[in-house]
C-alpha positions in Angstrom: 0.0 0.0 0.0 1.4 3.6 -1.1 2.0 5.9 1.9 0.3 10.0 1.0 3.3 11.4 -0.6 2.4 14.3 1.9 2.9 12.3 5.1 6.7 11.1 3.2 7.8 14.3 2.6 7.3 15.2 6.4 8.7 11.8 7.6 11.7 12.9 5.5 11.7 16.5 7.3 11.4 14.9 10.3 14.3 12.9 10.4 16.5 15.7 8.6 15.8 18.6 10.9 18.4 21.2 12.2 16.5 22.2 15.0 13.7 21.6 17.2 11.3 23.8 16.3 11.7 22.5 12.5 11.5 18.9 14.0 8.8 19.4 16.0 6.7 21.3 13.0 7.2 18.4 11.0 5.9 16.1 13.8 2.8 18.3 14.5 1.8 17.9 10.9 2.4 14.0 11.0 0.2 14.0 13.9 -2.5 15.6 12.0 -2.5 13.9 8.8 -2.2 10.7 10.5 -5.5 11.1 12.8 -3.5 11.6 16.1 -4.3 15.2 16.9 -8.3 13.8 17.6 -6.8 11.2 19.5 -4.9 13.9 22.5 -8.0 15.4 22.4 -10.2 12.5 23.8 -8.8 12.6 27.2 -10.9 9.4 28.0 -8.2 6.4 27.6 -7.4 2.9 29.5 -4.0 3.9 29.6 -4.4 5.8 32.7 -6.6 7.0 35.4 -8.1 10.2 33.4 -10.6 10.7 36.4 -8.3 11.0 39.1 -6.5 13.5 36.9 -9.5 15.4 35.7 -10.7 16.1 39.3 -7.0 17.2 40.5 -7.0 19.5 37.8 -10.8 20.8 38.8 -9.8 21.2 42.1 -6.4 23.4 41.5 -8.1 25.2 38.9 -11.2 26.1 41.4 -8.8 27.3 44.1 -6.9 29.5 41.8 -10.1 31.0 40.4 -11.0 32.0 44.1 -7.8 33.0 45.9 -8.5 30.4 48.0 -4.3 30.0 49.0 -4.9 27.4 51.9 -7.0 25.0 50.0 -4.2 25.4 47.1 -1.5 25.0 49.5 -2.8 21.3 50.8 -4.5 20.5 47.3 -0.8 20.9 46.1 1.1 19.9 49.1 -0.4 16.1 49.0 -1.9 15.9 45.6 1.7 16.2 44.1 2.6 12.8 43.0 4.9 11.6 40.4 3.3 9.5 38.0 -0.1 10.8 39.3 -2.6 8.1 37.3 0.0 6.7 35.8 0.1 9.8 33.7 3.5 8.4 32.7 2.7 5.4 30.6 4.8 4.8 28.0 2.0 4.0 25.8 1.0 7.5 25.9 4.3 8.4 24.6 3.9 6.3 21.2 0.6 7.1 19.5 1.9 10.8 19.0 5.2 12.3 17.9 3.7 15.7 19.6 2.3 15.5 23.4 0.2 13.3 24.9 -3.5 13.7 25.7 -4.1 16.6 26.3 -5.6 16.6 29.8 -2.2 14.8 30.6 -0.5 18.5 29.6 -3.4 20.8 31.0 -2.8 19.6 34.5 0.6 19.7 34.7 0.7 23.0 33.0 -1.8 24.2 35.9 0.1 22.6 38.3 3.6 24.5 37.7 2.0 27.9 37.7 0.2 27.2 40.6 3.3 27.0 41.8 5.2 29.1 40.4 2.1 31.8 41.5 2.7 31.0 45.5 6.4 30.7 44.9 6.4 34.3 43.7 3.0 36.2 45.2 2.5 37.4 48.8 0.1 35.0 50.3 -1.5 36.0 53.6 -0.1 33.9 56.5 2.6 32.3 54.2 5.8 33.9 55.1 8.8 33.2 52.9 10.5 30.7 55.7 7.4 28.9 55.4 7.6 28.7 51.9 10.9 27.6 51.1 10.6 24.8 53.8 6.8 24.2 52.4 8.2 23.5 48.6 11.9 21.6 50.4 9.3 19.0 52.0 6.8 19.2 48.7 10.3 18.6 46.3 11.2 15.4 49.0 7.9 13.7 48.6 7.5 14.1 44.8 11.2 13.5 43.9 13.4 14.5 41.0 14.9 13.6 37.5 18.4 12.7 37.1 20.1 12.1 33.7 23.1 9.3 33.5 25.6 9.7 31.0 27.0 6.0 29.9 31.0 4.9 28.8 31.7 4.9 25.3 35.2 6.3 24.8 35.1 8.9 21.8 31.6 8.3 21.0 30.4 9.6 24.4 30.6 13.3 22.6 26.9 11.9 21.7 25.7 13.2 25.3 26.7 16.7 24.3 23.4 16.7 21.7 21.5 15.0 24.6 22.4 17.9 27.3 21.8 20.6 24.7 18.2 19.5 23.9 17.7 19.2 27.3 18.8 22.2 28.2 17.1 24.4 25.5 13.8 22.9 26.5 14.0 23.5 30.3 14.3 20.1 31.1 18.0 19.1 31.8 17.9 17.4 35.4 19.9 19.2 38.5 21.5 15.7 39.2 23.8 14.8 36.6 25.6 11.3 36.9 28.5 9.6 34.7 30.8 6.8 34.0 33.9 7.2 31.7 33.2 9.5 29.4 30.1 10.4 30.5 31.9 11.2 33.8 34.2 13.5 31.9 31.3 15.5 30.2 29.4 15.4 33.2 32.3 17.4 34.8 32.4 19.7 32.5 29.0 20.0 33.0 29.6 20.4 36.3 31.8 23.5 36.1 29.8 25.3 33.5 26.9 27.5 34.4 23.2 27.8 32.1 24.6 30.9 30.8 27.8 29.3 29.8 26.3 26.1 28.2 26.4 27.6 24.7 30.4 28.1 24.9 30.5 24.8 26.2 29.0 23.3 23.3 31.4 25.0 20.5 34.3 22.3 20.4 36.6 25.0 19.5 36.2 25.8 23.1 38.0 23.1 24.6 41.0 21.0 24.5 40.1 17.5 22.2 43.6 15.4 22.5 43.3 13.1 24.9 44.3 10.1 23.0 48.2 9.3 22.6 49.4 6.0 21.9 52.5 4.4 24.0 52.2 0.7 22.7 52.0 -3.1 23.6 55.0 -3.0 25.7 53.8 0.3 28.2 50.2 -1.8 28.7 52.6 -4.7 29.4 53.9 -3.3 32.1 50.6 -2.1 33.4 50.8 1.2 32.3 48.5 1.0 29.5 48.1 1.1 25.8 47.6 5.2 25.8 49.0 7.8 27.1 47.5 9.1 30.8 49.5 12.2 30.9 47.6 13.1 28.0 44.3 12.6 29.1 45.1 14.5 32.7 46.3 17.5 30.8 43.4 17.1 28.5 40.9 17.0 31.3 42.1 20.1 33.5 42.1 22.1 31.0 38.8 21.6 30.0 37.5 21.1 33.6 39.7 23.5 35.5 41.0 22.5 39.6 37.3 22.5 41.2 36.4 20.3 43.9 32.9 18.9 43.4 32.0 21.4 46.1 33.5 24.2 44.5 31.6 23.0 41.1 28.3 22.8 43.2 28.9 26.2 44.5 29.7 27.6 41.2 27.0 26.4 39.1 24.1 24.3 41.6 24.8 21.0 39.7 25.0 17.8 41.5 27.3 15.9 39.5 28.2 12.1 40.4 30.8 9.9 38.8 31.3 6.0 39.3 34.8 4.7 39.7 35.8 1.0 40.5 38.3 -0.2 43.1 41.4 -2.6 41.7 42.1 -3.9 45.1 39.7 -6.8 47.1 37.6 -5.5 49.6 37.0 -2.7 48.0 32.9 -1.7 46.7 32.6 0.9 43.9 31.9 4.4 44.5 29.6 7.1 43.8 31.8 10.4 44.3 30.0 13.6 44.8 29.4 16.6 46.9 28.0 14.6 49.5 30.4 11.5 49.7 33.8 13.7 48.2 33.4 17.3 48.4 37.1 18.0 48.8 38.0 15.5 45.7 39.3 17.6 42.2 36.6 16.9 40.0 39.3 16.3 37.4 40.8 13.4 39.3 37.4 11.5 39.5 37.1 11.9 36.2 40.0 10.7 35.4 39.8 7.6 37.2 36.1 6.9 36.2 38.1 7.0 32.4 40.3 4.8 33.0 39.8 1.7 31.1 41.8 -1.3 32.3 44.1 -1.8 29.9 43.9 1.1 28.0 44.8 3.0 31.3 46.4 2.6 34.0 44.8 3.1 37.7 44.3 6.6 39.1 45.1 7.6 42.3 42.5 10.4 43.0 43.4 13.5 44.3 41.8 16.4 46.5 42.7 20.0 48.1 43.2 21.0 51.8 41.9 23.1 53.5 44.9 25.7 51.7 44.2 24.5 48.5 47.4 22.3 48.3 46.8 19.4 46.1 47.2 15.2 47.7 45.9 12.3 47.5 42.9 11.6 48.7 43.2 8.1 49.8 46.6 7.2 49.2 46.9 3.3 49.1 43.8 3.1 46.5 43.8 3.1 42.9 40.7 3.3 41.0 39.2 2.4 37.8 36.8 2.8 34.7 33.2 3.7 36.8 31.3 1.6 33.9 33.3 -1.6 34.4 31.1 -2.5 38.2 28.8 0.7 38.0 28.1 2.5 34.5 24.3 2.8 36.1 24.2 3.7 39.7 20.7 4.5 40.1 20.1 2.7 43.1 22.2 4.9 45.3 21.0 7.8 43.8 17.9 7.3 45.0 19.2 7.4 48.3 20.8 10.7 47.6 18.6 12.9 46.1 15.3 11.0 46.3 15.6 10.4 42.4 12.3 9.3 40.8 12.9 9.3 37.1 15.7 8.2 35.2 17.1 9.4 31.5 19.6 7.4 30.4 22.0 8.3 27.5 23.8 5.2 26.6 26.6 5.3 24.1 28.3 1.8 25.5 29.3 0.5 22.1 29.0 -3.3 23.3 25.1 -2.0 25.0 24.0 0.2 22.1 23.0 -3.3 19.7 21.4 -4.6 22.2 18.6 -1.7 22.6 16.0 -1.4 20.0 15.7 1.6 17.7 14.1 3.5 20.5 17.5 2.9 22.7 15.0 1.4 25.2 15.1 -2.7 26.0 13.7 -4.5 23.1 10.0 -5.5 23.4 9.0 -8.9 23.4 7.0 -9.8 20.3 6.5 -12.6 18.2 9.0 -11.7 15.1 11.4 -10.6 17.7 10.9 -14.0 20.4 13.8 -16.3 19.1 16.6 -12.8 19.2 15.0 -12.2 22.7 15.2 -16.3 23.8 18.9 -16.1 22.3 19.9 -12.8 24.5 18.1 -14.0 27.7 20.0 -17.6 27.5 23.6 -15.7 26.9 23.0 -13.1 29.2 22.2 -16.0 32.1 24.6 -18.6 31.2 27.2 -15.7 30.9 26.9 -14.8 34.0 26.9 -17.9 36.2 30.0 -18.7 34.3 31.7 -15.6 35.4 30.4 -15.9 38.6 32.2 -19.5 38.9 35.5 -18.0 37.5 35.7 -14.9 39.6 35.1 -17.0 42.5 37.6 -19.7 42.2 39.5 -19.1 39.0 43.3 -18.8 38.9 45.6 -17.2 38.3 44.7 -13.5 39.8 44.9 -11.8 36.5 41.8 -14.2 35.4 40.4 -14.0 38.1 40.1 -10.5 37.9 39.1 -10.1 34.2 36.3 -13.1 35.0 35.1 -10.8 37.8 34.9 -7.6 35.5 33.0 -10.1 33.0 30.4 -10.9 35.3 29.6 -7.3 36.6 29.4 -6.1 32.8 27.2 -8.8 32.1 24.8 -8.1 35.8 24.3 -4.1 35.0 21.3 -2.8 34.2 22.4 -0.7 31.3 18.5 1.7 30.9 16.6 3.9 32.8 13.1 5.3 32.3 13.6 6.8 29.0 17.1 5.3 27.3 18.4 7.7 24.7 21.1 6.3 22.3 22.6 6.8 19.0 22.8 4.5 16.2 26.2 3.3 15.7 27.9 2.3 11.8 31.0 0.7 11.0 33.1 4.3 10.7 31.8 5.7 14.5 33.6 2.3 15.8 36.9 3.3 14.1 36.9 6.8 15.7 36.5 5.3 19.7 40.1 6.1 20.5 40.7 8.7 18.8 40.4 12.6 19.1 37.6 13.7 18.2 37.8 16.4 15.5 35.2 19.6 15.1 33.7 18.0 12.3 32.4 14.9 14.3 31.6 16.2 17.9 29.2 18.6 15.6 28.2 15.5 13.9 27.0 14.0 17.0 25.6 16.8 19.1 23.3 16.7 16.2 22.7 13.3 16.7 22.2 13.2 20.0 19.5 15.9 19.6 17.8 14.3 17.4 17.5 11.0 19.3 16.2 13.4 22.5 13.5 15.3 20.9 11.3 11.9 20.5 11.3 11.9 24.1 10.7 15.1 25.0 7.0 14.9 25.7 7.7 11.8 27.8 10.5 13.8 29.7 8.2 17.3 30.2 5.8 14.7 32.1 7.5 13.1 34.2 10.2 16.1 35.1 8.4 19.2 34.2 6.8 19.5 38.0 10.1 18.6 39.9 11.9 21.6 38.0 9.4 24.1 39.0 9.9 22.8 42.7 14.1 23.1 42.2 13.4 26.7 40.5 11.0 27.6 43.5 13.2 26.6 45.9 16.4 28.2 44.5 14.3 31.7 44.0 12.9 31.5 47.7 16.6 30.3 49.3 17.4 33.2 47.9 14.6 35.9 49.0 15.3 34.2 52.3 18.6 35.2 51.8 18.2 38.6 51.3 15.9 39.0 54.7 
């Protein structure tokens, strides 16, 4: 059957657009032409609980109408819950490349400026104290997004397009978390404010050589195949001496990065302004890079109180964050009551396994003997693993058996999985510098692998950033006082 030539042309718009606004244009008219602009309309659906919405929405509406504050403050104050009616479904991301139902985007649109409208109004009997510790406890109980950024060597430069469209739609999450590369971007991340996002974006801005060969013997010896000098000099200068204190202070980002211990005894860590203020982000970057093998283990490295540089630590060495912990997301949770979950995932040996959406492949019919296939590999794999890391000798197999098994044990998505798709020339540029040309390339690719899931993304994080805006505005008016 012939597809409209009219619904090809803006299939073909779609997946060449610059921008979003030109994507999402073409994806409005899509949604039109192919009968799904009725279909966000009818807010009735057994996809979620449009009731229990519908009468939230009443209710905040009502208040508002009638400056009625205190009935606002409680309706909000314990009707604010993530995933209200399972507003979140993933099925209501698909229909539509546009939105959702619409009722789905009417409430949450009336719940930010309700907000947003106590947040910034005098309110009788609501002084600002009482505000600020009002929306703390209102931000505890409904939770926050975070965005992980996977390994991936070179081809990590794909998180750059992810943070950008992010970022240009008010959506990039306060808590930013990465392994490997995505360490190394997330502390640049880290040390850049909103204003200076742009500049960080231009890859004329920053130092690209962090690759230099040194050979078979030099990862003989343990010291590895490239260069670490290199990649040191490579990352201060793009990330500058900040501790992740400092980088908090500087621009309010939580930023987290997973390294891995090389000696027994030893769990992985999550370092961060709460577990390593005083650490150089530089240094945890560093280590949460270093691929065994390719380098050699970091000893990480924090100021004094004078700003002298040590070691922080001295008898441990750590490794590549993704080899035990690309994902951490449990432990975030414990941190910073994390609720939702956007994964960009650029591993090159995880990226084939994630369907065209970069989220776990589905189970269907056509795809049930690939799925059988995966599941059987994936188990027997790691019960073999398991057995060698256990009891296998010598050390050195014992050690890469062990690195096996957690590789194989990860959980490599999150709520919404973002990821690129890889051909045979993006492989041969993993250890390489990355030239102008191709971190442009795929900024642009990594946009354009976000916007899909930006409706998805504005309902499940769209409230908690109004609560982090309203509590940074009021902190400071509190300030001020």
């Amino acid at each position: 059957m012939l597809k409209d030539p009219k619904i090809n042309k803006f299939r073909k718009m779609l997946s060449e657009a610059p921008d979003y606004e030109s994507w999402k244009a073409a994806g409005l008219e899509l949604d039109f032409l192919e009968g799904n602009a009725e279909w966000k309309e009818d807010f009735a659906s057994d996809l979620y609980n449009y009731e229990l919405l519908y009468d939230r929405l009443t209710s905040i509406k009502q208040y508002r109408q009638q400056n009625d504050f205190d009935r606002l403050k409680r309706a909000l104050r314990e009707g604010l819950h993530h995933d209200l009616g399972n507003m979140g479904n993933p099925a209501l991301y698909t229909r539509s490349r546009i939105g959702t139902k619409h009722l789905i985007e009417e409430y949450i649109t009336q719940a930010c400026e309700a907000l947003d409208f106590l947040c910034d109004h005098p309110v009788p009997g609501f002084p600002v104290a009482e505000k600020l510790q009002f929306f703390r406890d209102t931000l505890t109980s409904y939770g926050r997004p975070t965005l992980l950024l996977s390994g991936g060597a070179s081809l990590g430069i794909f998180h750059f397009g992810v943070i950008k469209a992010l970022w240009e739609k008010g959506l990039l999450p306060q808590v930013i978390t990465g392994s490997s590369i995505g360490a190394i971007i997330a502390g640049m991340l880290g040390v850049h404010t909103d204003a200076e996002i742009p500049e960080m974006l231009v890859p004329e801005n920053h130092n690209l050589k962090a690759w230099k060969w040194r050979g078979l013997l030099s990862a003989m010896r343990g010291e590895g195949l490239m260069d670490q000098a290199q990649l040191r000099a490579c990352l201060r200068s793009n990330i500058g001496d900040y501790t992740f204190e400092e980088a908090y202070q500087r621009t309010g980002r939580s930023i987290n990065m997973s390294v891995s211990p090389v000696q027994a005894h030893q769990k992985a860590r999550l370092l961060s302004g709460y577990t390593s203020p005083y650490l150089m982000v530089w240094s945890g970057a560093l280590a949460s890079a270093a691929v065994p093998g390719i380098f050699p283990p970091v000893t990480l490295m924090k100021k004094d109180m004078y700003g002298q540089s040590l070691p922080y630590i001295p008898k441990l060495r750590f490794v590549d964050g993704s080899v035990v912990s690309d994902l951490p997301i449990d432990r975030l949770m414990h941190l910073y009551d994390v609720n939702f979950t956007i994964v960009s995932q650029t591993n090159p040996h995880v990226v084939p396994f994630l369907n065209e959406r970069g989220e776990d492949e589905k189970l269907s019919l056509a795809s049930l003997p690939w799925h059988l296939m995966k599941s059987e590999v994936q188990f027997h794999g790691q019960g073999v693993f398991d057995y060698l890391r256990k009891r296998a000798r010598p050390e050195l197999f014992r050690q890469i058996s062990g690195q096996m098994y957690t590789i194989m044990a990860q959980r490599y998505s999150g709520d919404v999985t973002i990821a690129p798709t890889y051909r045979f020339r993006h492989y041969r540029r993993m250890l390489a510098d990355p030239r102008p040309e191709f971190v442009r390339e795929m900024i642009l690719a990594g946009e354009r692998a976000t916007w899909p899931k930006i409706s998805m993304i504005q309902s499940h994080a769209r409230i908690s950033k109004t609560l982090e805006r309203c509590v940074r505005r009021l902190k400071q008016e509190n300030y001020r006082k």
